[in-house]
Backbone as CSV, one residue per row, in Angstrom:
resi,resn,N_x,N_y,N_z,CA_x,CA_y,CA_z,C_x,C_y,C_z
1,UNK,-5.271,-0.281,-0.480,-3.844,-0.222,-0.234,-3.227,0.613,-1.345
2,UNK,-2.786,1.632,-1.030,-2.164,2.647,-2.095,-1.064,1.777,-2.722
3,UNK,-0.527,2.457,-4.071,0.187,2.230,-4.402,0.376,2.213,-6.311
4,UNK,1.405,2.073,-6.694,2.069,2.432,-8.187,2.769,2.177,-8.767
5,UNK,3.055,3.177,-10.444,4.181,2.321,-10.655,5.511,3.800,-10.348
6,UNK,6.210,3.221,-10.436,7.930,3.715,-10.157,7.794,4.524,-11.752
7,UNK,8.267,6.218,-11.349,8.625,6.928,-12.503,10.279,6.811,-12.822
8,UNK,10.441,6.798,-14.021,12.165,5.997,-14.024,13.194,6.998,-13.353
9,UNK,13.892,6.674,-12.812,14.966,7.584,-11.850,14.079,7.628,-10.402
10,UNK,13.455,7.239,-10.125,12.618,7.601,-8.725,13.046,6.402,-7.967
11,UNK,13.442,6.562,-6.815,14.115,5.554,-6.104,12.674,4.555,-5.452
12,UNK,12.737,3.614,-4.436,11.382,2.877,-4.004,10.913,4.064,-2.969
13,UNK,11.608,4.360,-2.294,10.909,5.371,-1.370,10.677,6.576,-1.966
14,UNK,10.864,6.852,-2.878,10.116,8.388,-3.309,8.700,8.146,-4.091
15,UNK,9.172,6.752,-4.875,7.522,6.320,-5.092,6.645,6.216,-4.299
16,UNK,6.722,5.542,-3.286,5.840,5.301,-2.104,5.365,6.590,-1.618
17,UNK,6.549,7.735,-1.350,5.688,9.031,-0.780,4.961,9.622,-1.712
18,UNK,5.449,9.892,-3.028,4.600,9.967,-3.879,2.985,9.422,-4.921
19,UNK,2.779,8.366,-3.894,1.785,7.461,-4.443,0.905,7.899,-3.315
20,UNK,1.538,7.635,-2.077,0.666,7.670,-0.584,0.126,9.195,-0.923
21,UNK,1.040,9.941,-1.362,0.437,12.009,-1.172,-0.740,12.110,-2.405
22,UNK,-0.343,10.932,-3.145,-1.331,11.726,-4.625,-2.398,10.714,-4.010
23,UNK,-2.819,9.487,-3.759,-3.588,8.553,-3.057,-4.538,8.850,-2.073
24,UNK,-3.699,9.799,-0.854,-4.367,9.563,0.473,-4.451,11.196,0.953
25,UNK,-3.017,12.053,0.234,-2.774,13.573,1.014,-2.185,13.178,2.466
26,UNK,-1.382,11.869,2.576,-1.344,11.572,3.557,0.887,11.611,2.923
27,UNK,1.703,12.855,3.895,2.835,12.479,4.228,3.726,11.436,5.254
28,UNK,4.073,11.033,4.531,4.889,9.657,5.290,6.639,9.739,5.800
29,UNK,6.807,9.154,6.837,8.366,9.324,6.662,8.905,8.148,7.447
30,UNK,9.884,8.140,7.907,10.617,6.613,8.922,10.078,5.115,7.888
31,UNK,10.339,4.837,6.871,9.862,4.483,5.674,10.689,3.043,5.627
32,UNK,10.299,2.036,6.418,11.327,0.873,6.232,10.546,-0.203,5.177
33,UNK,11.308,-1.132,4.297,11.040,-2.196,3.677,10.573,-3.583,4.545
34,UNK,9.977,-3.803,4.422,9.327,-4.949,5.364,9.116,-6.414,4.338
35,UNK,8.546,-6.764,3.066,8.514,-7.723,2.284,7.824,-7.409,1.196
36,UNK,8.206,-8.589,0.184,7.272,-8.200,-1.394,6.949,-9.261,-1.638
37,UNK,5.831,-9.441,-2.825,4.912,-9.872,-3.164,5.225,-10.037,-4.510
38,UNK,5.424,-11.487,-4.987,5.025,-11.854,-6.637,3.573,-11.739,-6.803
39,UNK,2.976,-11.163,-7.275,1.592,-10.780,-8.564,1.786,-11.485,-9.664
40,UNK,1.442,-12.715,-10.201,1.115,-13.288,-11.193,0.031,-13.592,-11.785
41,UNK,-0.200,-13.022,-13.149,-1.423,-12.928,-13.771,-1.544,-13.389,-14.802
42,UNK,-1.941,-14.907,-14.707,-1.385,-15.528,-16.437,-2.554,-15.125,-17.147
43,UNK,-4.059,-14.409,-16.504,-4.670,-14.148,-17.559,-4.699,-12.796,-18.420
44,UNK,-3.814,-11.997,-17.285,-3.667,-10.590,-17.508,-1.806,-10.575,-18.824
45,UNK,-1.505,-11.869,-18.186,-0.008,-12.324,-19.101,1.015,-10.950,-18.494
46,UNK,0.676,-10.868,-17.213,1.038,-10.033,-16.479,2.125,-10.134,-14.829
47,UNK,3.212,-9.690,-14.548,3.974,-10.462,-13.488,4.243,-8.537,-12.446
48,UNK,3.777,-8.412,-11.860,3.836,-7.731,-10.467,5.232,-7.933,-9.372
49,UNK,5.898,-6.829,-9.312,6.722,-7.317,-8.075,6.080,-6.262,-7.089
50,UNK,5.636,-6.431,-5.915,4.966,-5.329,-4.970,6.054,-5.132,-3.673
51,UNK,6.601,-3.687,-3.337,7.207,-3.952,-2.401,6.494,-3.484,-1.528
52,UNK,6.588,-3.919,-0.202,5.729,-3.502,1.222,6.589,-2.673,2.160
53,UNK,6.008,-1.847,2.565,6.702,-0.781,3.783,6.200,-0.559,4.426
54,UNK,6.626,-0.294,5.874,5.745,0.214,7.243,6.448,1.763,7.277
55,UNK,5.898,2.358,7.013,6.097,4.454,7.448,4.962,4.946,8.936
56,UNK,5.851,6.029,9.443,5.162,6.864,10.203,4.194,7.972,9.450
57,UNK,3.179,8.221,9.776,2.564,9.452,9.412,3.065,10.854,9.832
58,UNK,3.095,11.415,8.745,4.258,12.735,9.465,3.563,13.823,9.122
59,UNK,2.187,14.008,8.682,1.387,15.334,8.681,0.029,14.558,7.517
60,UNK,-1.477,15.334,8.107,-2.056,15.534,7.328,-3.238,14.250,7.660
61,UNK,-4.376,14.966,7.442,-6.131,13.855,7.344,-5.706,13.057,6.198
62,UNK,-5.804,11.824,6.110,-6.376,10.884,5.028,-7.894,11.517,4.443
63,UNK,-7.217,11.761,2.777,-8.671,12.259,2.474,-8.605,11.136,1.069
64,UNK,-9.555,10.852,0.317,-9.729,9.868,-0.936,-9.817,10.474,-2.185
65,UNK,-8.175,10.967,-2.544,-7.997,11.422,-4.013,-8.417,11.004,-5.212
66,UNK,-9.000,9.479,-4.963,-8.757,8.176,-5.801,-10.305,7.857,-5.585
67,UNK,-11.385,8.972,-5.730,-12.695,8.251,-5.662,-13.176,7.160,-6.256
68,UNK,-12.501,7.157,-8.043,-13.267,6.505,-8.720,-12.358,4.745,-8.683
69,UNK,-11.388,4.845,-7.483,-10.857,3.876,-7.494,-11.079,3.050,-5.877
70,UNK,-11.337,3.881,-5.031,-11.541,3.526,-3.700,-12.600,4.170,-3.016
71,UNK,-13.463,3.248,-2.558,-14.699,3.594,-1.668,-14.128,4.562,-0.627
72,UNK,-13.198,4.754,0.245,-13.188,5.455,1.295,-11.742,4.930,1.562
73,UNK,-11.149,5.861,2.900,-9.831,5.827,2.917,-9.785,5.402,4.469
74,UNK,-9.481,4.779,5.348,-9.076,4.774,6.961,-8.159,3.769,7.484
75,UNK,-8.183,4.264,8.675,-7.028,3.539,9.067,-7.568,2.621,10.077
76,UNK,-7.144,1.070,10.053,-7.325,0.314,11.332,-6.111,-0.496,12.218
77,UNK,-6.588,-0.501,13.354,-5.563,-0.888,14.367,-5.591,-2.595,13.825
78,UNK,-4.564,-3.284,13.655,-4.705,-4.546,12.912,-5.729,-5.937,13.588
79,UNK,-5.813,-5.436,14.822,-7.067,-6.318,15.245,-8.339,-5.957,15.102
80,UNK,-8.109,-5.020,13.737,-9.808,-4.470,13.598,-9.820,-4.198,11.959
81,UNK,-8.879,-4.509,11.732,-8.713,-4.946,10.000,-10.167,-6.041,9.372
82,UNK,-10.942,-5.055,8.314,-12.210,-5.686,7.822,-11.413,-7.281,7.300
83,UNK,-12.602,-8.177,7.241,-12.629,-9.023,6.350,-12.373,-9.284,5.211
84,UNK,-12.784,-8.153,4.363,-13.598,-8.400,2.841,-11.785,-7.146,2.180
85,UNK,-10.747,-7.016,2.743,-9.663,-6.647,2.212,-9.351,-7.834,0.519
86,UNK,-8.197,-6.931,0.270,-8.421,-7.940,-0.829,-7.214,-8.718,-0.512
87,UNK,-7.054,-9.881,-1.113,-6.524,-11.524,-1.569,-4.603,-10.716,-0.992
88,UNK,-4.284,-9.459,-1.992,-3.189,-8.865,-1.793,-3.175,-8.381,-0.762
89,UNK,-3.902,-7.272,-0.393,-3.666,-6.731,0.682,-3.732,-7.989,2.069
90,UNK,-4.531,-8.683,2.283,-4.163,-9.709,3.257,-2.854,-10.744,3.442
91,UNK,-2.227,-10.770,1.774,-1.029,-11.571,2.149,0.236,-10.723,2.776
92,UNK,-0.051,-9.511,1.968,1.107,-8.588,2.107,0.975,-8.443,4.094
93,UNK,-0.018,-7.656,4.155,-0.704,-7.571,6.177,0.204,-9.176,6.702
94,UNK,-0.151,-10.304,6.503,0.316,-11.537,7.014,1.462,-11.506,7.065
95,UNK,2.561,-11.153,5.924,3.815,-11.727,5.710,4.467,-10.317,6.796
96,UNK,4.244,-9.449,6.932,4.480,-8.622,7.927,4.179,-8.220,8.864
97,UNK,3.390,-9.653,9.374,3.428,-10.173,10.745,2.183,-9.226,11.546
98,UNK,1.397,-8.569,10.687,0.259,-7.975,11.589,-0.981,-8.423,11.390
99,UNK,-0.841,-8.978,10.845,-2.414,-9.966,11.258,-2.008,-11.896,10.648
100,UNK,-3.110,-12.485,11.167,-2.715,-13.651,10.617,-3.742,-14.542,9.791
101,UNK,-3.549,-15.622,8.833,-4.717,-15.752,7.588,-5.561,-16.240,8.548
């Protein structure tokens, strides 16, 4: 699940296109807020706010900019969403109603 931190003055949606293009090479647009996520990490002494968005794809292959961070890049129709996603990415998928725990 792509994603970053906010460069200061960058609004939420310019981060997001900018995370998804340096991430995936993948342009995004129709860019709505859907829900967020507290990240709490008392061992990391660390607190996460994650926001979630549903975008259209508006040009371009998913290619994996981010080798040394992600095995591979694709897309699934949500009734074909792997298992083994992580802990985040499955709550965030749930709370926006496309798949269920």
């Amino acid at each position: 699940m792509p994603g970053g931190t906010m460069e200061f003055g960058e609004t939420a949606e310019e981060t997001l296109k900018r995370e998804i293009k340096e991430e995936t090479n993948i342009d995004i647009e129709d860019v709505i807020l859907m829900s967020y996520n507290d990240m709490v990490r008392p061992d990391e002494h660390k607190h996460w706010l994650a926001l979630n968005f549903k975008a259209r794809v508006a040009s371009s292959e998913p290619k994996n900019l981010e080798p040394e961070k992600f095995a591979d890049v694709k897309f699934f129709a949500p009734n074909e969403i792997p298992d083994n996603i992580s802990k985040f990415c499955r709550e965030s998928l749930t709370k926006a109603g496309l798949i269920s725990n």
